[in-house]
TIVEX-291300 format. One line per 4 residues: number of its first residue (from 1); their letters; for each residue x, y, z of N, C-alpha, C. Coordinates in pm, whole numbers, plus 32768, in hexadecimal, padded with zeros to 4 digits. Layout:
NUM	A	X:Y:Z:X:Y:Z:X:Y:Z ~ ...
This chain:
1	XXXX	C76B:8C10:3FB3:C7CF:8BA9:3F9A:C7EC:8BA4:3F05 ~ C85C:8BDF:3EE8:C884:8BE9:3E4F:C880:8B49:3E0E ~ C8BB:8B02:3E57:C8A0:8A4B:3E14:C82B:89FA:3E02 ~ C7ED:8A4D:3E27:C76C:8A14:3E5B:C6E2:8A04:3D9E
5	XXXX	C693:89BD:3D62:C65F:89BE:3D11:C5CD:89CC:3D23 ~ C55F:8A28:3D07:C505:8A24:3D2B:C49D:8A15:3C8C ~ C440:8A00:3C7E:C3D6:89D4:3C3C:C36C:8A07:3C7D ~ C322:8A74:3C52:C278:8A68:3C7D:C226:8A72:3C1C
9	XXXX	C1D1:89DE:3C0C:C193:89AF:3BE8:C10B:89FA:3BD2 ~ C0DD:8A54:3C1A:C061:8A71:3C31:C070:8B28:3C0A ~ C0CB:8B48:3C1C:C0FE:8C03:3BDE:C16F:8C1E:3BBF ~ C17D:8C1D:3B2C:C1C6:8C33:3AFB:C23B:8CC5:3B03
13	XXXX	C2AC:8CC0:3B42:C2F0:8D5D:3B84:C38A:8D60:3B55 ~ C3B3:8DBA:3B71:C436:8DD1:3B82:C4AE:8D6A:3BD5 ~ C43D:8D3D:3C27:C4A0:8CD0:3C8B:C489:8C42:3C5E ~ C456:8C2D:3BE4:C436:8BB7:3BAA:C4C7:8B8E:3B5F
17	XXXX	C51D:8B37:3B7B:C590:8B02:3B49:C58D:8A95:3AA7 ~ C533:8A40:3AE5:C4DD:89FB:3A6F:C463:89DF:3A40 ~ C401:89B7:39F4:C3A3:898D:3A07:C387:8900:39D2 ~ C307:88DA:39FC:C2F0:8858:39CA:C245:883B:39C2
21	XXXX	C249:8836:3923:C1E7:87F9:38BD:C184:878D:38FC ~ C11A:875F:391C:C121:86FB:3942:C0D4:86BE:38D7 ~ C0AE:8639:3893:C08B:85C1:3856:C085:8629:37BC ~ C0D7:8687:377E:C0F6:86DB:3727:C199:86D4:3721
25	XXXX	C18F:8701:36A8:C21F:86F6:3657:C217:879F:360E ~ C260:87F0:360B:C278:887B:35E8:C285:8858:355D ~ C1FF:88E8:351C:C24C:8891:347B:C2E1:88BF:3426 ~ C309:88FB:3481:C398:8913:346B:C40D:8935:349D
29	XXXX	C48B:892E:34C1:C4F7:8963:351C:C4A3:89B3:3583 ~ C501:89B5:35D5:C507:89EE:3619:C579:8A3F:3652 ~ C571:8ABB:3675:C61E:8B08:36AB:C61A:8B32:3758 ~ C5D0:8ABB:37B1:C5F0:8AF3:382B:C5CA:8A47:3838
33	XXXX	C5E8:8A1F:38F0:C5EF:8999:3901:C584:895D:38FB ~ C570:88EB:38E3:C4F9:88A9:38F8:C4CD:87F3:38FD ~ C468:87F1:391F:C469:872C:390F:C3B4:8736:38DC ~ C3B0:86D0:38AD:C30B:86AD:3888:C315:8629:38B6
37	XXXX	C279:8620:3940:C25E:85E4:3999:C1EB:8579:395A ~ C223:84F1:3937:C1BF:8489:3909:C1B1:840B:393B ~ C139:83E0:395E:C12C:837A:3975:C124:830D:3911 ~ C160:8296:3922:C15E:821F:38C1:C0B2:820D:389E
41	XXXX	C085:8234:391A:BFFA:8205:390C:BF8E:828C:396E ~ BFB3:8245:39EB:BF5F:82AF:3A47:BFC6:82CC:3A8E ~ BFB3:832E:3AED:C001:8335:3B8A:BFF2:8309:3BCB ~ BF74:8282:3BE8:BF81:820B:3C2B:BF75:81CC:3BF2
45	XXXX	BF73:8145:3C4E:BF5D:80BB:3C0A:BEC5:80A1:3BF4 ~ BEBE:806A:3BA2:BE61:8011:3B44:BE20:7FAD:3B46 ~ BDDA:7F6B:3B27:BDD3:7EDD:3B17:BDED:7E90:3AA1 ~ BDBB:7EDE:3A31:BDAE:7ED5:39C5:BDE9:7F3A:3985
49	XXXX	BE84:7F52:398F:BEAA:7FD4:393E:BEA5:7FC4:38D1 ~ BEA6:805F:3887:BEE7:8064:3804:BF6C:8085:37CD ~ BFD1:8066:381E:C072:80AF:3811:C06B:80B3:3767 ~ C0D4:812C:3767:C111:8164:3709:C16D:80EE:36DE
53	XXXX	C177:80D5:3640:C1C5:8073:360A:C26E:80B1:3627 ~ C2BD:803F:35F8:C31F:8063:35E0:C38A:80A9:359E ~ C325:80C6:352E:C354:8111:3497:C335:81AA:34CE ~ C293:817E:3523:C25A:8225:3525:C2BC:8265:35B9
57	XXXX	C308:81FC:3600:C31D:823E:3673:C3DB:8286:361D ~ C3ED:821C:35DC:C47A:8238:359A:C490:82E1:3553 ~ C407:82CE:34FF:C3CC:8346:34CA:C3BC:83D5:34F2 ~ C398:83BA:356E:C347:842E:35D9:C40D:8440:361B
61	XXXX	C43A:841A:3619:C4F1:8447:3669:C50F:847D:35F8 ~ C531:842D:358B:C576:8483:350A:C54A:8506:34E0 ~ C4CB:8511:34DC:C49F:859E:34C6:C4B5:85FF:3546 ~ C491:85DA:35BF:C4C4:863D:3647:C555:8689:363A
65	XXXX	C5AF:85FE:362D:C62E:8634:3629:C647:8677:35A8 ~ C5F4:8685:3511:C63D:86B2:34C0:C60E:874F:3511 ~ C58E:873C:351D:C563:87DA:352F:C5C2:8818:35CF ~ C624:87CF:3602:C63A:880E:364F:C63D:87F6:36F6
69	XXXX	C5CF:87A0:3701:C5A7:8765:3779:C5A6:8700:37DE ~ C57F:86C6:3834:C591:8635:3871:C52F:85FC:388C ~ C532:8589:38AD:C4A8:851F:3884:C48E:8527:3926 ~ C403:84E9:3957:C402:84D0:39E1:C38E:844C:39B9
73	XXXX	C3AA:83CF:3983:C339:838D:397E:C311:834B:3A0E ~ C28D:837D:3A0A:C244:831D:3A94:C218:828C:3A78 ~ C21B:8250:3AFA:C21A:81D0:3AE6:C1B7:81AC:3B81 ~ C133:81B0:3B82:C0EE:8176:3BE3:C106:80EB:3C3D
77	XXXX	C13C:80FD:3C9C:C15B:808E:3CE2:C0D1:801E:3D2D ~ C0E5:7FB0:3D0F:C06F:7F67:3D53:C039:7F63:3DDE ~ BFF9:7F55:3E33:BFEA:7F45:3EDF:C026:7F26:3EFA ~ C06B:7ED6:3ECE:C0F8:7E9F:3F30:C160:7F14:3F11
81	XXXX	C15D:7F44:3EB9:C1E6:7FA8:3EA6:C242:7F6D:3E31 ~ C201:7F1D:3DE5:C26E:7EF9:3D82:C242:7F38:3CE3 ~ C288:7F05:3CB7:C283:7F2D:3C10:C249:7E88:3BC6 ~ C1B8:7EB5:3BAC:C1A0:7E2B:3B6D:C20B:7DED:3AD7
85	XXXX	C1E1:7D70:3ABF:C240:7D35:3A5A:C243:7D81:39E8 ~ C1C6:7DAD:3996:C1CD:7DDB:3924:C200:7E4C:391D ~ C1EC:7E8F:3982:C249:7F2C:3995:C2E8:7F1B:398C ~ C308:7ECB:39E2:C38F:7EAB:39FA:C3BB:7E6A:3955
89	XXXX	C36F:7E06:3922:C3B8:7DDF:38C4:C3E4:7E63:3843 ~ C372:7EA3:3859:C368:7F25:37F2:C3F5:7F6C:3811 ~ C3EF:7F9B:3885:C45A:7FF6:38AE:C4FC:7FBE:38A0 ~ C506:7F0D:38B1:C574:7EF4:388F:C598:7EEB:37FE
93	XXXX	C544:7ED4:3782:C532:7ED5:372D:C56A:7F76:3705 ~ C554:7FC8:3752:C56E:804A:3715:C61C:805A:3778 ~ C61E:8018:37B8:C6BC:8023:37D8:C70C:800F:379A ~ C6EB:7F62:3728:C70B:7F3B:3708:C73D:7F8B:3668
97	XXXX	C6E3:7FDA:3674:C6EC:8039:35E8:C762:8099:35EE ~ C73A:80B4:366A:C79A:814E:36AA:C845:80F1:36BC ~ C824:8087:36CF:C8ED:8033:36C7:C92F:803E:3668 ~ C8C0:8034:3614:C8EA:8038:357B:C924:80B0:3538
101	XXXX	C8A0:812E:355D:C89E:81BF:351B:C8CC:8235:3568 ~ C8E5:8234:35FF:C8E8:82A5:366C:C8F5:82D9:362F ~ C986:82AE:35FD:C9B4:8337:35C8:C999:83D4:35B1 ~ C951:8399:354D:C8DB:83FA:34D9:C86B:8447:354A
105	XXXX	C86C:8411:359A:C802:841C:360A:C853:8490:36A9 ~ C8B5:8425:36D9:C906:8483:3752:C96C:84DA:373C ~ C95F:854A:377D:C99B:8593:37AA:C997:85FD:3711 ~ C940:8622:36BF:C955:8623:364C:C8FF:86D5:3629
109	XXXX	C92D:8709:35CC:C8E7:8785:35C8:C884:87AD:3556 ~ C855:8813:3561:C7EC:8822:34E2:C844:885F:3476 ~ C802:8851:33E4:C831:88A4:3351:C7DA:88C1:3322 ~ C7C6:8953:32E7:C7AA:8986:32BD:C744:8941:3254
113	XXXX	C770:88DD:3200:C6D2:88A6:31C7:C6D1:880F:31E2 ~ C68B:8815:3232:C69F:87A1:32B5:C628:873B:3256 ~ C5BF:8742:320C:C551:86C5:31EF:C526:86EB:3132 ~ C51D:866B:3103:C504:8661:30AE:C4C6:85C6:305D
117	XXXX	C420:85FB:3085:C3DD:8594:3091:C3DF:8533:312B ~ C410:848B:30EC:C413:8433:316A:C4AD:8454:3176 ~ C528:84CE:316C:C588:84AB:317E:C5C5:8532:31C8 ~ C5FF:8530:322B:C5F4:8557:32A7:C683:8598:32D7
121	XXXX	C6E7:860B:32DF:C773:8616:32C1:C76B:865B:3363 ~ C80D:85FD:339A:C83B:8647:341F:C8DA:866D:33DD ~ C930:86B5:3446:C9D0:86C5:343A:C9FB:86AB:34B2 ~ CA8A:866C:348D:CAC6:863C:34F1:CAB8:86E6:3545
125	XXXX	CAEF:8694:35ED:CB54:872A:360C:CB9A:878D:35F4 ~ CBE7:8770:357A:CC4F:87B5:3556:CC37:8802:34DF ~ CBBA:87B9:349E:CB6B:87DE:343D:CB98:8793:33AE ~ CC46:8753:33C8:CC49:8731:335A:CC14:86A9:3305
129	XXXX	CB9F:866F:3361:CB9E:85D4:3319:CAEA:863A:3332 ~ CAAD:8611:32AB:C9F9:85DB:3281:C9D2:8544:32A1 ~ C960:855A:330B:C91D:84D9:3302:C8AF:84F7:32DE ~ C872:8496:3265:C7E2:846B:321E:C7C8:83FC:3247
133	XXXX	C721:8432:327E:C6E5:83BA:32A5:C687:83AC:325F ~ C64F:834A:3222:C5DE:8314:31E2:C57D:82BE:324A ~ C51F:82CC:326F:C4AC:82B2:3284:C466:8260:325F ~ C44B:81CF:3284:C3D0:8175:3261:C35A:81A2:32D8
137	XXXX	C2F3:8172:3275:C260:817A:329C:C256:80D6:3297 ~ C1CE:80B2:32FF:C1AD:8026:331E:C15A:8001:3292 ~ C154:8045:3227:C0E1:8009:31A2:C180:7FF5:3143 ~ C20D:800B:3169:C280:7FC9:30FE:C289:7F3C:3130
141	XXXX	C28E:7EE4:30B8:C2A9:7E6D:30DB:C34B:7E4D:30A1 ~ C35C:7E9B:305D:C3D2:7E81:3028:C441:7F14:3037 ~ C4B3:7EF9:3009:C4F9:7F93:3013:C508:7FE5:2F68 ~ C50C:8041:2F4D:C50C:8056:2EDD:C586:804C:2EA2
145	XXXX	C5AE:804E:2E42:C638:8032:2E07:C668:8093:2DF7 ~ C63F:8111:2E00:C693:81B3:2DEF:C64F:81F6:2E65 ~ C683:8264:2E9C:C665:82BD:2EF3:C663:8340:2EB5 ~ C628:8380:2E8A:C649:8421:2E66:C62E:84BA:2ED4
149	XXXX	C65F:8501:2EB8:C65B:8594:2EFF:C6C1:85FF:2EAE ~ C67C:865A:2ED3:C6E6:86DC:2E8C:C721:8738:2EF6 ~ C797:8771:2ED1:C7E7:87D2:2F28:C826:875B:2F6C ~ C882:8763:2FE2:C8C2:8729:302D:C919:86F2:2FC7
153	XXXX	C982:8717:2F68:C9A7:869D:2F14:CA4F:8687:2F39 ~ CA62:85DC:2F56:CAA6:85C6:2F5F:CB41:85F4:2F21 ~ CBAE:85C6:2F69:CC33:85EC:2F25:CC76:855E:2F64 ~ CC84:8521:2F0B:CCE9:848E:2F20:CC9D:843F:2F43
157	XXXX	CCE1:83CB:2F8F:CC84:8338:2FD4:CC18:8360:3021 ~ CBBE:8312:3006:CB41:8331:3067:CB1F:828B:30B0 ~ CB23:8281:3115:CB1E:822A:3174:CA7A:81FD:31A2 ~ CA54:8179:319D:C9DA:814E:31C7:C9E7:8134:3270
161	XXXX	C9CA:8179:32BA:C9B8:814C:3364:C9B7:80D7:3399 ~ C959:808F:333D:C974:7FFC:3370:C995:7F84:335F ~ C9FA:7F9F:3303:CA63:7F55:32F2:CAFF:7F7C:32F0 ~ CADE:7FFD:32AF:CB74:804F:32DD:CBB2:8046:3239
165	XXXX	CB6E:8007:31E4:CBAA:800E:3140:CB72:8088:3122 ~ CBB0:807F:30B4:CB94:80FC:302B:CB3B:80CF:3005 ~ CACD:8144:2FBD:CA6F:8119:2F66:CA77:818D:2F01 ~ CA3A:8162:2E8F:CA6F:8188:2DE3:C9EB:81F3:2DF2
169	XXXX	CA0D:8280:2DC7:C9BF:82E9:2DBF:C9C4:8336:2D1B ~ C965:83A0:2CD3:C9A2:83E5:2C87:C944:846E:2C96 ~ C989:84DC:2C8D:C95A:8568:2C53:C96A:8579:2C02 ~ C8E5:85AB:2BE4:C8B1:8612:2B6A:C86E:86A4:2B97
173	XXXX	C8BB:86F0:2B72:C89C:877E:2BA0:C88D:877A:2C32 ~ C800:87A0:2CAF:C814:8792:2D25:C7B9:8724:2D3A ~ C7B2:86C5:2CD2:C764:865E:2D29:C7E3:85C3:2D3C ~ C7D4:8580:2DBC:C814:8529:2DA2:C7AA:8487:2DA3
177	XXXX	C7F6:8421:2D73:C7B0:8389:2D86:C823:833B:2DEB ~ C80E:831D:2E1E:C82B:82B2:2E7B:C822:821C:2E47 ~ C878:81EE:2E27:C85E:812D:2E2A:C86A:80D9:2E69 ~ C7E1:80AD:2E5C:C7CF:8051:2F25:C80F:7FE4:2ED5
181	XXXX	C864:7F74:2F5A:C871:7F12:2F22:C7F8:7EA2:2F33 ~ C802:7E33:2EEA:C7A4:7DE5:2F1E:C79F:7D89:2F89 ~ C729:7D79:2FD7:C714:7D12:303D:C73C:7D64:30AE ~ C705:7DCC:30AB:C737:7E20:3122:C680:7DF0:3183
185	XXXX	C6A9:7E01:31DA:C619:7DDE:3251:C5B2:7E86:322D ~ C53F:7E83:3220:C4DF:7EBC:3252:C4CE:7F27:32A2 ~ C53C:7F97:329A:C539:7FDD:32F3:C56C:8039:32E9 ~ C560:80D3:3325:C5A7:8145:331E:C646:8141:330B
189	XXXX	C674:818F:32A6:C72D:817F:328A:C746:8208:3275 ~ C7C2:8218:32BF:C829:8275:32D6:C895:828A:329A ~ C8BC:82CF:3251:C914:8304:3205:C9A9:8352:3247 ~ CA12:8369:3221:CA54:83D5:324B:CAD9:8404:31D9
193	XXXX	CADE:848B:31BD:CB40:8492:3162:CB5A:8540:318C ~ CBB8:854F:3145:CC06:85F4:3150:CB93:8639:30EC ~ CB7C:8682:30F8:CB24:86ED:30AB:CB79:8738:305A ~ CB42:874B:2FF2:CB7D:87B7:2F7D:CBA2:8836:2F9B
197	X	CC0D:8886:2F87:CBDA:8906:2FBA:CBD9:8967:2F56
């Protein structure tokens, strides 16, 4: 069946379409299909979990997709079959991120120098729009007031995701700064602008 997608998990062959990583992240691109298989916590339920924060689950997508890939986070359901509260609140919390940023996130392709440091580069479809993502960790209490990375350098307005304004950038040679504005919330931010060519 030519439509058909197969995965084997257990021997790796010729008839293998994709593969998938499990509670591992590739430490780099990848050029054939793939997803990395994680649980928030376990593959069942818990009593006492330890789920993955919100920063780290935000974290663990941005890097999949720069390298190429798709997320499959597991989520252990309770005896009854539900999704306890703290899971659920986590996961809407990260929806809530993704309303903001998809963008940067769906339907979106890899570039060529996709990470630099906590900052994380996809392309549109078409290739012509760069999205930079910056990365919080759960030990920032605050956001920093500049963002830096080199290569990827903008050409014209560069757009903050979640709000949809401009934000004030400058190059010097191939490194650029980013200027956060202030009172921004605690959390991973998304960028998008035309790339230099």
């Amino acid at each position: 069946n030519p439509g058909m997608i197969c995965v084997d998990r257990a021997c790796r062959n010729k008839n293998e379409n994709y593969q998938t990583p499990e509670g591992t992240i590739p430490p780099k691109q990848r050029n054939i299909p793939w997803e990395t298989c994680y649980p928030m916590d376990s593959w069942g339920w818990k009593a006492n979990p330890n789920y993955k924060s919100v920063n780290q689950i935000i974290a663990m997508l941005v890097e999949v997709v720069a390298k190429g890939g798709n997320l499959l986070l597991g989520v252990g359901p309770t005896p009854d079959g539900e999704i306890d509260d703290l899971a659920q609140s986590r996961l809407e919390s990260v929806g809530k991120w993704l309303k903001k940023n998809g963008t940067a996130i769906y339907n979106t392709r890899i570039t060529p120098h996709y990470n630099d440091g906590k900052v994380w580069f996809n392309a549109s479809k078409d290739g012509k729009t760069i999205y930079a993502i910056y990365t919080c960790d759960d030990k920032e209490t605050a956001m920093p007031a500049t963002i830096e990375w080199t290569d990827n350098i903008p050409k014209g307005k560069m757009t903050l995701l979640s709000t949809g304004k401009s934000v004030k950038y400058r190059v010097k040679g191939n490194k650029v700064t980013v200027i956060l504005p202030a009172g921004l919330p605690v959390e991973s931010v998304a960028f998008s602008f035309a790339k230099k060519q």
